[in-house]
Backbone of each chain as ProteinMPNN parsed JSONL, in Angstrom:
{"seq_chain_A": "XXXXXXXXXXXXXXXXXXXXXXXXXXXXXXXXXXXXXXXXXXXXX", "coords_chain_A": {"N_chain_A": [[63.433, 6.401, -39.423], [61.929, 9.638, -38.817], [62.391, 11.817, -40.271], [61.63, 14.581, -41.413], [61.963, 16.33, -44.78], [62.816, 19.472, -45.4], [60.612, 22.734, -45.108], [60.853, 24.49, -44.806], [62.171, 27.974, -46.024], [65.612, 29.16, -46.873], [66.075, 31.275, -46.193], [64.49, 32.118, -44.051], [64.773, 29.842, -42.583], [67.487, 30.544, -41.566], [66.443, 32.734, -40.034], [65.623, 31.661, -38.104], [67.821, 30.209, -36.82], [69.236, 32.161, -36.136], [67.985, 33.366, -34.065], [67.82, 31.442, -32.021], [70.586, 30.984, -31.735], [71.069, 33.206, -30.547], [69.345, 32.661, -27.866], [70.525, 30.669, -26.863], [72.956, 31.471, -26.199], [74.057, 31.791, -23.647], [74.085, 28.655, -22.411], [75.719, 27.845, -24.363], [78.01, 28.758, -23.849], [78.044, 27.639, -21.147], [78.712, 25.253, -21.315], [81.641, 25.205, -22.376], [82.416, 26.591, -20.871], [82.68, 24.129, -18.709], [83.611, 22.043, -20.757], [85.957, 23.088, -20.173], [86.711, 23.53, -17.886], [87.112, 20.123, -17.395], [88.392, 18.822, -19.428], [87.399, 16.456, -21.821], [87.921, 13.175, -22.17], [90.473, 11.679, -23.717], [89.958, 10.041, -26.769], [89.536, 6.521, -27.742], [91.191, 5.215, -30.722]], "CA_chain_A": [[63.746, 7.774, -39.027], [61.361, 10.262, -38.932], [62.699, 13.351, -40.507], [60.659, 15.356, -42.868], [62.341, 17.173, -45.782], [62.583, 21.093, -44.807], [59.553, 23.106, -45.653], [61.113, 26.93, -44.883], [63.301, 28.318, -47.19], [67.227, 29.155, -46.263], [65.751, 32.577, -45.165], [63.556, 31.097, -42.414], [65.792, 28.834, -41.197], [68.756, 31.532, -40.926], [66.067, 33.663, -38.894], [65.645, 30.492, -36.983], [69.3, 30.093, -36.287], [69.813, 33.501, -35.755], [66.84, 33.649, -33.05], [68.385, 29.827, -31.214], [72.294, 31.522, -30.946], [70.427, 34.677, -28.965], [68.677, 32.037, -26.739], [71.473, 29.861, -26.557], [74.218, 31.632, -25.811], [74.741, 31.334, -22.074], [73.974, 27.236, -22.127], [76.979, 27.49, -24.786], [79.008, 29.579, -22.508], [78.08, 27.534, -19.848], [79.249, 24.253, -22.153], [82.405, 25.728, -22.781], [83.436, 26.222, -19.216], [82.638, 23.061, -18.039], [84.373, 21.689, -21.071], [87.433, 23.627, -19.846], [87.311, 22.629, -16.573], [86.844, 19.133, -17.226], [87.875, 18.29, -20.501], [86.908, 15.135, -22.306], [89.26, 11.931, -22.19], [91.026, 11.58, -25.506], [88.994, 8.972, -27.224], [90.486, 5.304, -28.44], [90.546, 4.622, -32.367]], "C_chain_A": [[62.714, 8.724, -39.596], [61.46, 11.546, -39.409], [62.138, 13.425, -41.627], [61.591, 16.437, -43.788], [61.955, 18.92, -45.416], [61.517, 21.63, -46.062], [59.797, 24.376, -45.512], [62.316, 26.762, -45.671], [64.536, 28.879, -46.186], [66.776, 30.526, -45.753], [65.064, 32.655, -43.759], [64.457, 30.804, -41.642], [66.782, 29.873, -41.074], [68.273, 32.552, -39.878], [65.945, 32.948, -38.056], [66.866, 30.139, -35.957], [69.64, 31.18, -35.438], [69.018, 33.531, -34.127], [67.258, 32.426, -31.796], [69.753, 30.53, -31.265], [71.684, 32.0, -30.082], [70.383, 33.529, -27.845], [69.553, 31.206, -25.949], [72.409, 29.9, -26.048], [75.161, 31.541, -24.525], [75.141, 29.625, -21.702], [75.41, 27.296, -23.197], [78.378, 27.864, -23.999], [79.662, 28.426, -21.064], [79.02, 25.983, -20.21], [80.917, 23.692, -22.242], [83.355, 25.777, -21.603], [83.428, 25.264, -19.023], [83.844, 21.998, -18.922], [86.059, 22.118, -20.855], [87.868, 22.922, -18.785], [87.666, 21.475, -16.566], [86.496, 18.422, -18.397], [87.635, 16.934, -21.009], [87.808, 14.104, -22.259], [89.279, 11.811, -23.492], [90.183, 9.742, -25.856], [89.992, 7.644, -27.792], [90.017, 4.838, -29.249], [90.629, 3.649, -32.587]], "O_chain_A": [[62.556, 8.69, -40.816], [60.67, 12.403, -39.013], [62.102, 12.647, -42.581], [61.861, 17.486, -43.202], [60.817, 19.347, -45.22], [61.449, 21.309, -47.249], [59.116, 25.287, -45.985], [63.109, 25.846, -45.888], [64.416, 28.998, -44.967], [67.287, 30.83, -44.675], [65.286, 33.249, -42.704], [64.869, 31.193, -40.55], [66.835, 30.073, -39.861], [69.005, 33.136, -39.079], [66.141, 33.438, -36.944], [66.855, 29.89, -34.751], [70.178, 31.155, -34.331], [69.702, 33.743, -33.126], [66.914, 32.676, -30.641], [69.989, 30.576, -30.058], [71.593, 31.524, -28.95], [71.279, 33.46, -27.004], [69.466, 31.012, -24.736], [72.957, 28.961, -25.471], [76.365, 31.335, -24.37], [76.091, 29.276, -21.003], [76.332, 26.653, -22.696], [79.418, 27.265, -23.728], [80.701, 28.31, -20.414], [79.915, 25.635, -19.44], [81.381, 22.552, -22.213], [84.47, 25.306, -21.38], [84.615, 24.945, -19.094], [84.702, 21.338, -18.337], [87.06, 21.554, -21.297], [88.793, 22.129, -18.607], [88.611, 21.28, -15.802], [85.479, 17.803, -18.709], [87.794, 16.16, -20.065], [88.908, 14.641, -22.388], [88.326, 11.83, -24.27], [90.033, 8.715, -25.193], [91.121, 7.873, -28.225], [88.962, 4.204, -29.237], [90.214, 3.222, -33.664]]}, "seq_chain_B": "XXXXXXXXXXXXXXXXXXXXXXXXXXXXXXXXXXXXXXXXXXXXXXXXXXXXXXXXXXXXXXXXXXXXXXXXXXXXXXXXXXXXXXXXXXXXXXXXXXXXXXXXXXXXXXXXXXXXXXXXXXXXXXXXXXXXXXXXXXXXXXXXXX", "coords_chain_B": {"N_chain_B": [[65.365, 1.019, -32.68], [62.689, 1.554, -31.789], [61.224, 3.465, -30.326], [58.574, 5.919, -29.682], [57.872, 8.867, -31.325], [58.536, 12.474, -31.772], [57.704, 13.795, -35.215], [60.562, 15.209, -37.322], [61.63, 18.066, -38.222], [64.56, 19.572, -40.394], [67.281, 21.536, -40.927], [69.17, 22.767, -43.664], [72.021, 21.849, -42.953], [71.407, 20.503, -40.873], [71.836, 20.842, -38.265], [69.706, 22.128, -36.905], [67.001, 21.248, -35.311], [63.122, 21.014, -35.332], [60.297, 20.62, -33.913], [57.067, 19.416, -32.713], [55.485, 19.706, -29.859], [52.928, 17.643, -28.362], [50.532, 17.864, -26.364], [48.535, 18.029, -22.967], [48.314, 20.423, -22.522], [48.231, 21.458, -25.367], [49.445, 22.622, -28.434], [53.178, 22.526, -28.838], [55.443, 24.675, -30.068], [58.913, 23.028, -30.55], [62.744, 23.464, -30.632], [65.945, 22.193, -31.471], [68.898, 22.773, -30.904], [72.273, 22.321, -32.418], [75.455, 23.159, -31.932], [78.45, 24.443, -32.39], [80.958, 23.547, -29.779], [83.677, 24.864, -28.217], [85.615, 23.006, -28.06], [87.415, 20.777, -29.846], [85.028, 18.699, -32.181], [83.502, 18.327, -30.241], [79.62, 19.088, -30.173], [77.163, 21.328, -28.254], [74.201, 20.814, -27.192], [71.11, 21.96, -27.489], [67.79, 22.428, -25.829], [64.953, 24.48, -27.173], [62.077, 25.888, -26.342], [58.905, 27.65, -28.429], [57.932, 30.631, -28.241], [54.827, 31.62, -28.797], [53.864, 33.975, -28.537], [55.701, 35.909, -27.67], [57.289, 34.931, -30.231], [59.844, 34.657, -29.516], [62.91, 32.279, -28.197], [63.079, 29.922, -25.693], [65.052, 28.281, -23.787], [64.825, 27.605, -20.976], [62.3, 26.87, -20.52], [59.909, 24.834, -18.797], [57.894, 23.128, -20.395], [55.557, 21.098, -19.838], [54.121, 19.329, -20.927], [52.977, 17.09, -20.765], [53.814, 14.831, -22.335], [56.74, 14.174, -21.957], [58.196, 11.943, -22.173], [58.237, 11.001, -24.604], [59.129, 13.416, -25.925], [61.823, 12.942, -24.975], [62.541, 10.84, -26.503], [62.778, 12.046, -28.93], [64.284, 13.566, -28.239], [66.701, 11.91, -28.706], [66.054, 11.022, -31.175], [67.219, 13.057, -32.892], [69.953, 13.369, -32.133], [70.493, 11.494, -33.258], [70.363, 11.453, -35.947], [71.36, 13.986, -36.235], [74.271, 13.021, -35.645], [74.392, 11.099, -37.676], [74.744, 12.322, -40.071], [77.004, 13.848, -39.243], [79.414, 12.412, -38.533], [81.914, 12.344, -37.259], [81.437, 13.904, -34.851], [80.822, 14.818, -31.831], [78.424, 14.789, -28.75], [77.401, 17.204, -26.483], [75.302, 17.647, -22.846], [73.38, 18.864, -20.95], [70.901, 19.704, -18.208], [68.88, 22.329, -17.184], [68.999, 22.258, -14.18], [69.339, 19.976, -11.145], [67.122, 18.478, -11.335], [66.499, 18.237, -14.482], [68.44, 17.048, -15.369], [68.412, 14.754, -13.826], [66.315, 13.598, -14.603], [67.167, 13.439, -18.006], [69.172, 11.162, -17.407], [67.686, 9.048, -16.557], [65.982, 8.696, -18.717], [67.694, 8.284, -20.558], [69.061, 5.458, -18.59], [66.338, 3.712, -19.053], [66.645, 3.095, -21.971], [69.137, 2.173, -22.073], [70.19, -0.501, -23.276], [69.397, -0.262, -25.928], [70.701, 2.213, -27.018], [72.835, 2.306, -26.444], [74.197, 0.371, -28.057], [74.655, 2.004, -30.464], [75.639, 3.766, -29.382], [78.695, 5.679, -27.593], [78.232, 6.524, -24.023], [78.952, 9.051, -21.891], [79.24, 9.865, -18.593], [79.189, 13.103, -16.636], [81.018, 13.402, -13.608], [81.559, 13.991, -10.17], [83.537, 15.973, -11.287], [84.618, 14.357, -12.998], [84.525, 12.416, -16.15], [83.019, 9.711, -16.728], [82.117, 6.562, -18.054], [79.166, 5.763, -18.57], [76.715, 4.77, -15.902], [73.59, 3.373, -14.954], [71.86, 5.14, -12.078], [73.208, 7.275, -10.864], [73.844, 10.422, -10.612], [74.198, 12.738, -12.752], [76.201, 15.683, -13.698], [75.965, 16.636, -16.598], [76.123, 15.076, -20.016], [77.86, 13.302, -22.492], [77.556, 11.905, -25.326], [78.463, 9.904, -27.992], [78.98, 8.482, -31.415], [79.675, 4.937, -31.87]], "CA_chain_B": [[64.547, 1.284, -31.452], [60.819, 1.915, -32.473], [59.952, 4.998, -30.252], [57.254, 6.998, -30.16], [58.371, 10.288, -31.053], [57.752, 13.539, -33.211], [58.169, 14.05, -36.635], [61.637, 16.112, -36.689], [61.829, 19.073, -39.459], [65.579, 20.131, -40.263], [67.668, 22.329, -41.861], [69.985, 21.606, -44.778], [73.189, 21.702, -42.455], [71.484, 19.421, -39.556], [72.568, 21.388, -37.12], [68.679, 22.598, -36.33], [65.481, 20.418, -35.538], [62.347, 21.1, -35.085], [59.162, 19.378, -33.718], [55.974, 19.977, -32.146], [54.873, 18.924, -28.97], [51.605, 17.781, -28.396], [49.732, 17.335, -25.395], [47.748, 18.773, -22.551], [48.582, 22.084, -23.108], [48.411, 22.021, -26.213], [50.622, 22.277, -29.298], [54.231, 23.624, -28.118], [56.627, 24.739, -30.883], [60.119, 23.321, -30.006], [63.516, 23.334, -31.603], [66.915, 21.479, -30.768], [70.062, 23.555, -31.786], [73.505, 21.545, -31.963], [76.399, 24.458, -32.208], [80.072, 23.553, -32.199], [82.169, 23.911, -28.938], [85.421, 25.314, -28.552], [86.295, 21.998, -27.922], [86.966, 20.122, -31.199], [83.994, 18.023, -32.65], [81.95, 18.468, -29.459], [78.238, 20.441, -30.06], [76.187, 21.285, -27.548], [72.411, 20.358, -27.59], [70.248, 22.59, -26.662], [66.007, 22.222, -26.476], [64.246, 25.45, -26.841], [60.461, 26.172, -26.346], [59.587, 28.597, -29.038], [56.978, 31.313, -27.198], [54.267, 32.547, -29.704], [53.257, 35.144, -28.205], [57.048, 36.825, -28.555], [58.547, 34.809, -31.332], [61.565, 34.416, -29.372], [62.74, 30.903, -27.337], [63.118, 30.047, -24.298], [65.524, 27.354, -23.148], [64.76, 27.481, -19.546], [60.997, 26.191, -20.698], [59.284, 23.44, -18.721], [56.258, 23.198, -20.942], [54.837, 20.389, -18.674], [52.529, 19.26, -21.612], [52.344, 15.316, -20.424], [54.654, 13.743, -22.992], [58.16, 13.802, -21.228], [58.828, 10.633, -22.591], [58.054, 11.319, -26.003], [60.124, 14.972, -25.98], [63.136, 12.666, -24.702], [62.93, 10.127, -27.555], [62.847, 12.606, -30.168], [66.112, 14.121, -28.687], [67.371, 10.982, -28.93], [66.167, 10.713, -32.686], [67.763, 14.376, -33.397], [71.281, 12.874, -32.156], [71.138, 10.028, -34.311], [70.201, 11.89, -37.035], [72.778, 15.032, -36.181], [75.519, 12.227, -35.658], [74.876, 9.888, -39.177], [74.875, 13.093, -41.326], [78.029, 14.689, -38.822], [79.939, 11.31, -38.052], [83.034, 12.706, -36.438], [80.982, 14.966, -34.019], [79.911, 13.9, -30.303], [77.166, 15.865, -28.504], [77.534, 17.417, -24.696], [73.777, 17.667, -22.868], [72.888, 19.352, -19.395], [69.911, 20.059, -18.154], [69.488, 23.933, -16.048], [68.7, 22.027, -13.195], [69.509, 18.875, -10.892], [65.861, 17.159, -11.384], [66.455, 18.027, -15.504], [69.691, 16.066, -15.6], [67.941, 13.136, -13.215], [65.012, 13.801, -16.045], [67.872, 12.898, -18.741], [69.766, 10.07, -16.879], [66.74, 8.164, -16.164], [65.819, 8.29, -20.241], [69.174, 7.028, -21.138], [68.353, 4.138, -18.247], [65.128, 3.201, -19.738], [66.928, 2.84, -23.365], [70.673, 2.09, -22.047], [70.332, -1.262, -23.862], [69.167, 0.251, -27.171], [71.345, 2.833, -27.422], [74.547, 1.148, -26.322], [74.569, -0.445, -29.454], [75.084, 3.001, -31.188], [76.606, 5.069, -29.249], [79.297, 5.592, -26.201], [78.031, 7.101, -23.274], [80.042, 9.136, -20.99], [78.807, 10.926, -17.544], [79.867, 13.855, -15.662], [80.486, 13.339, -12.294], [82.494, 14.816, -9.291], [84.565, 16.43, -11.925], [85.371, 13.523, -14.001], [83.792, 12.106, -16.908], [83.171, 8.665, -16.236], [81.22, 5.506, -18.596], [77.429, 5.663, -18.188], [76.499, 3.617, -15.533], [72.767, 3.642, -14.221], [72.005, 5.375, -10.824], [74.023, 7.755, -10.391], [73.327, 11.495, -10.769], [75.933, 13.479, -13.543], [75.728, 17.324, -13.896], [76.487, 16.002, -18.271], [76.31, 14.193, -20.663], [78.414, 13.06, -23.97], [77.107, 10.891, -26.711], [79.256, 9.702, -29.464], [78.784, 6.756, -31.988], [80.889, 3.819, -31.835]], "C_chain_B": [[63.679, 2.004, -32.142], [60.373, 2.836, -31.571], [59.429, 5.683, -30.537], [58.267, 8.048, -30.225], [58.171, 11.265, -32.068], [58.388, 13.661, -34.288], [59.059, 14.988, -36.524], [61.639, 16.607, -38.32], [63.279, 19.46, -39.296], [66.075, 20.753, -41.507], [68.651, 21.756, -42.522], [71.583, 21.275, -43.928], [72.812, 20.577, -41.7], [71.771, 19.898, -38.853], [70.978, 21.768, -36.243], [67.445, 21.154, -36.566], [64.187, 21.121, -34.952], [60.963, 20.235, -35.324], [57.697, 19.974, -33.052], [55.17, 19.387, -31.071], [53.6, 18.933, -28.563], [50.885, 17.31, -27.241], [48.899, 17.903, -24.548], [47.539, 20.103, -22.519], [47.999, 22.672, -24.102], [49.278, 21.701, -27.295], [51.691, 23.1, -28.73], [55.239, 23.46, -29.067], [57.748, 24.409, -30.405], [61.015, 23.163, -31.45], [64.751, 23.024, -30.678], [68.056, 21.954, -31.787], [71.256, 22.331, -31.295], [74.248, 22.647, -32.09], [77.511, 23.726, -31.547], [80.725, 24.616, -30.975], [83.127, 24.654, -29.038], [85.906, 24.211, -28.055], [85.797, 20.955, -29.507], [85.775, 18.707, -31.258], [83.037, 17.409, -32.028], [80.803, 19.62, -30.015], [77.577, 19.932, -28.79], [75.038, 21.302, -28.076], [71.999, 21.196, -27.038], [68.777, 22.725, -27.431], [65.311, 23.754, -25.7], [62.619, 25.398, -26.826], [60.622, 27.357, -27.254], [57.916, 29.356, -28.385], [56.262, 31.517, -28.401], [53.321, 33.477, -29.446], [54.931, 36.36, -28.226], [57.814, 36.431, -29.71], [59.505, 34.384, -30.745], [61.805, 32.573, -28.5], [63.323, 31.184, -26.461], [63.305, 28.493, -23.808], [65.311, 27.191, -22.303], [63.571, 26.927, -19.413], [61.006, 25.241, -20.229], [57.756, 23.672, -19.501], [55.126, 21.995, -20.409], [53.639, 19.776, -19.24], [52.694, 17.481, -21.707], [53.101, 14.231, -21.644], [55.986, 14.028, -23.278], [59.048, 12.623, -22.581], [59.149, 10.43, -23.905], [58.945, 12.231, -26.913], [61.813, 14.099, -25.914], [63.726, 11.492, -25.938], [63.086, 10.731, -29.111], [64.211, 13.561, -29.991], [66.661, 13.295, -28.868], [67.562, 10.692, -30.609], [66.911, 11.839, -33.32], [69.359, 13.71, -33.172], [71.652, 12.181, -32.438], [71.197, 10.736, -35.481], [71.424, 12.985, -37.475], [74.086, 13.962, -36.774], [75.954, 11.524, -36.914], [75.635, 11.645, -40.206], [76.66, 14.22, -40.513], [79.037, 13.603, -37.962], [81.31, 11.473, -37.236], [82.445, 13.704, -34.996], [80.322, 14.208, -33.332], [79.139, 15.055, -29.769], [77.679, 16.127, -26.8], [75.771, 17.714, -24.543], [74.23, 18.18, -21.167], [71.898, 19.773, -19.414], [70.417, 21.79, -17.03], [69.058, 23.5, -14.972], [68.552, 20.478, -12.564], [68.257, 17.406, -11.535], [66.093, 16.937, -12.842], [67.591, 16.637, -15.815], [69.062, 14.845, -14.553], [67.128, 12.966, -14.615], [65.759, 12.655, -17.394], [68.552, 11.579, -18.574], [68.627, 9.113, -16.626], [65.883, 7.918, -17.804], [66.711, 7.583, -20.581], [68.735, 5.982, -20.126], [67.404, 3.524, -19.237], [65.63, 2.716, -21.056], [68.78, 2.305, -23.179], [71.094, 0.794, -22.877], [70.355, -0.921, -25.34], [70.226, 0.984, -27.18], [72.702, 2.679, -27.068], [74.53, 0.912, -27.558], [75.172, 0.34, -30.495], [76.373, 3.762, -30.481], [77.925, 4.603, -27.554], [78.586, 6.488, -25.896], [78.869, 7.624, -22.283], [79.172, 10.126, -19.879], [79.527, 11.98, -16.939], [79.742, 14.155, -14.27], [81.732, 13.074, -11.133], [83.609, 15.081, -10.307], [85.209, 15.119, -12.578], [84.473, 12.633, -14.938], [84.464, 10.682, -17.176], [82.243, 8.406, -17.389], [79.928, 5.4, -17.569], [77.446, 4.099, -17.138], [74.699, 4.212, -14.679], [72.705, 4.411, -12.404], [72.826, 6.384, -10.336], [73.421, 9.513, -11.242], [74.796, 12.594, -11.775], [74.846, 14.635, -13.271], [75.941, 17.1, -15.415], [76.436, 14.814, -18.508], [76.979, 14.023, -21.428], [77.912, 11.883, -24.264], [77.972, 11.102, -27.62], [78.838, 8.126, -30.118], [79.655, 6.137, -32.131], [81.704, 4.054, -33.031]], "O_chain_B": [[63.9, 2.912, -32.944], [59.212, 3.213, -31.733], [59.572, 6.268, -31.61], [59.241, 8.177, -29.483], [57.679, 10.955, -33.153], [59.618, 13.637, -34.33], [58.748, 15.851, -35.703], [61.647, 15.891, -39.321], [63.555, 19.744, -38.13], [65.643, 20.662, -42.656], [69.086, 20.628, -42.288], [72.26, 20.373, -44.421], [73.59, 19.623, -41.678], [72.421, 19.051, -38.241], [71.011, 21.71, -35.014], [67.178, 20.427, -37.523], [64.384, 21.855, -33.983], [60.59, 19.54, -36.269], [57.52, 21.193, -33.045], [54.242, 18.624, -31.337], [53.029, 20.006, -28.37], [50.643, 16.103, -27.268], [48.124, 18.578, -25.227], [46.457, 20.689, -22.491], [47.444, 23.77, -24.136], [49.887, 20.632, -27.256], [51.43, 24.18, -28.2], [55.913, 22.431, -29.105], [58.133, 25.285, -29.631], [60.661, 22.936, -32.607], [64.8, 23.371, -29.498], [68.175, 21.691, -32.984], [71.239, 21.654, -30.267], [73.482, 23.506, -32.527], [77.582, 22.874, -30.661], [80.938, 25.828, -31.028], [83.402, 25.132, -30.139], [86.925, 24.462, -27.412], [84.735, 20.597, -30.015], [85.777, 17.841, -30.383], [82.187, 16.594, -32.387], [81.086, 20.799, -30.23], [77.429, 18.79, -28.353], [74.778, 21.706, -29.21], [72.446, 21.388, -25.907], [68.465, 22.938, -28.602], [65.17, 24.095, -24.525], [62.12, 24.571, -27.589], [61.638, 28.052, -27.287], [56.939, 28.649, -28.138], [57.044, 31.636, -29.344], [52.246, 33.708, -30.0], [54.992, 37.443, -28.808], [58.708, 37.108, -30.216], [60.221, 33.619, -31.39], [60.838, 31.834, -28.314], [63.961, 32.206, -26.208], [62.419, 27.686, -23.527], [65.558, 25.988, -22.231], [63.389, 26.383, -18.323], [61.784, 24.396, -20.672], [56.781, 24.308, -19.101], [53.925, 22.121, -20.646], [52.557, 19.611, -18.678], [52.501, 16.827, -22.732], [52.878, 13.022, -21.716], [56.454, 14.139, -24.411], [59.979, 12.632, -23.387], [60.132, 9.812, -24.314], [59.359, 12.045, -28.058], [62.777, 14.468, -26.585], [64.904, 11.294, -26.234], [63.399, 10.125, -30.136], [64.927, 14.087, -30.843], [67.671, 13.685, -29.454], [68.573, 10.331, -31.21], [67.304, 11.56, -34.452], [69.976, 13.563, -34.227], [72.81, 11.81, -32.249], [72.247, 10.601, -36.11], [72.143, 12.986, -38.474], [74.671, 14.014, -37.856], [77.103, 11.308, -37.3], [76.718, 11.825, -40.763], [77.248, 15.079, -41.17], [79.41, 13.915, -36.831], [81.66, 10.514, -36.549], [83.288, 14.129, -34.204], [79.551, 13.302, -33.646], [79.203, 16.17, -30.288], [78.235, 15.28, -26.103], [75.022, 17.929, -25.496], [75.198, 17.85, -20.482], [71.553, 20.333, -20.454], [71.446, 22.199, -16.494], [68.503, 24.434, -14.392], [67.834, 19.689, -13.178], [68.36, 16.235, -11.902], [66.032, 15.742, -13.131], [67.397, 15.559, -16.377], [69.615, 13.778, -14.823], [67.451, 12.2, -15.523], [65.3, 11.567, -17.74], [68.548, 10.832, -19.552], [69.147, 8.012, -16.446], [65.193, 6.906, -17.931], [66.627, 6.393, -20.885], [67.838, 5.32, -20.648], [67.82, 2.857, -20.185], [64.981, 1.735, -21.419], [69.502, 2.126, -24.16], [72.266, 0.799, -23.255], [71.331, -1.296, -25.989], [71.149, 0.213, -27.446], [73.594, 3.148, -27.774], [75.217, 1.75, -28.144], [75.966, -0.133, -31.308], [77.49, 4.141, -30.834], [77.928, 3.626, -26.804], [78.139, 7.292, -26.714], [79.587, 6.809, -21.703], [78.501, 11.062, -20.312], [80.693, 11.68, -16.686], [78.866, 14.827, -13.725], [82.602, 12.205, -11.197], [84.632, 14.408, -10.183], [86.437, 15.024, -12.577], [83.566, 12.065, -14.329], [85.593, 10.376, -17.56], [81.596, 9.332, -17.88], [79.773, 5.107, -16.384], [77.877, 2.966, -17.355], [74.626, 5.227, -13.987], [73.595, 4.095, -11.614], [73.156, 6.241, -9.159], [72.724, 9.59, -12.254], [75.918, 12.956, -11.422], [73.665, 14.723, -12.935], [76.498, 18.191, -15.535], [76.579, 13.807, -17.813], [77.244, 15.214, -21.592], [77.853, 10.931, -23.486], [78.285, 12.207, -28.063], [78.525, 7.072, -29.565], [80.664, 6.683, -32.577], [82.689, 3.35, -33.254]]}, "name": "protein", "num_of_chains": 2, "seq": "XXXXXXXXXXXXXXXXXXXXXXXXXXXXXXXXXXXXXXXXXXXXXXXXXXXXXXXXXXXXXXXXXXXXXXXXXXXXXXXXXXXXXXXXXXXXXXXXXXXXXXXXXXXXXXXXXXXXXXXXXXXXXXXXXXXXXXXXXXXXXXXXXXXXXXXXXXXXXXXXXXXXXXXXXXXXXXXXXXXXXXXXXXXXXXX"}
């Protein structure tokens, strides 16, 4: 696995976050309905 | 599974990745947000382009920079990685457009052996979310690990 240890500090990344909700927010929206319409089959433990 | 794919930077929650795509273009900042549903211990995925000329991203990005294949194995490595460190949490995926979601369904093909082994696959299709089966065109996805 290729993941690198974070290199911005918790202020970065929260402007990062902050800046990915904005962008995001319709594809979550859009997520959200679909999961309504057509929610998930209950899973078997 | 040994794919090629980009080095993934994240934040201390996991919830954010970031990578850097590299090819004819150019270098192309991206980043792959997970954010929790209103449906319990689904997140949605979503892959932004990040513009640097505004700073801001831009999900709707085809950046068209010649390694597809590469971009799709490193979402794949982001939802292994999301999933070990968030083990109760399954992922939803759509693309904004029919060819994106062929785009996606035809990656999972290519790897449906590999990643079987991890995860369930589930499709969305004519309104019902059906077990991955090649060939067939969903408007969704869900990933969860066995």
């Amino acid at each position: 696995m290729k993941t690198t240890k974070p290199t911005l500090d918790d202020k970065e990344w929260e402007k990062i976050h902050q800046t990915l909700k904005i962008a995001t927010a319709p594809k979550l929206e859009q997520a959200n309905e679909l999961l309504k319409k057509t929610p998930l089959p209950v899973r078997k433990k | 599974m040994n794919l090629p794919h980009y080095t993934l930077q994240t934040d201390k929650t996991h919830s954010i990745y970031l990578f850097e795509s590299i090819g004819v273009k150019g270098i192309i900042q991206k980043a792959i947000l997970f954010e929790p549903t209103e449906t319990d211990t689904t997140y949605n995925l979503s892959l932004c382009d990040l513009n640097p000329l505004s700073g801001k991203m831009d999900f709707s990005a085809i950046s068209d920079n010649g390694d597809t294949q590469k971009i799709l194995a490193t979402i794949y490595f982001a939802i292994f990685e999301f999933t070990k460190e968030h083990p109760q949490s399954n992922v939803i995926f759509f693309g904004n457009s029919t060819a994106r979601n062929r785009l996606y369904r035809m990656a999972i093909n290519h790897e449906l052996k590999e990643i079987s082994k991890t995860f369930d696959i589930l499709g969305l299709w004519n309104d019902s979310w059906i077990p991955f089966v090649p060939n067939k065109n969903y408007n969704a996805f869900w990933i969860s690990r066995k």
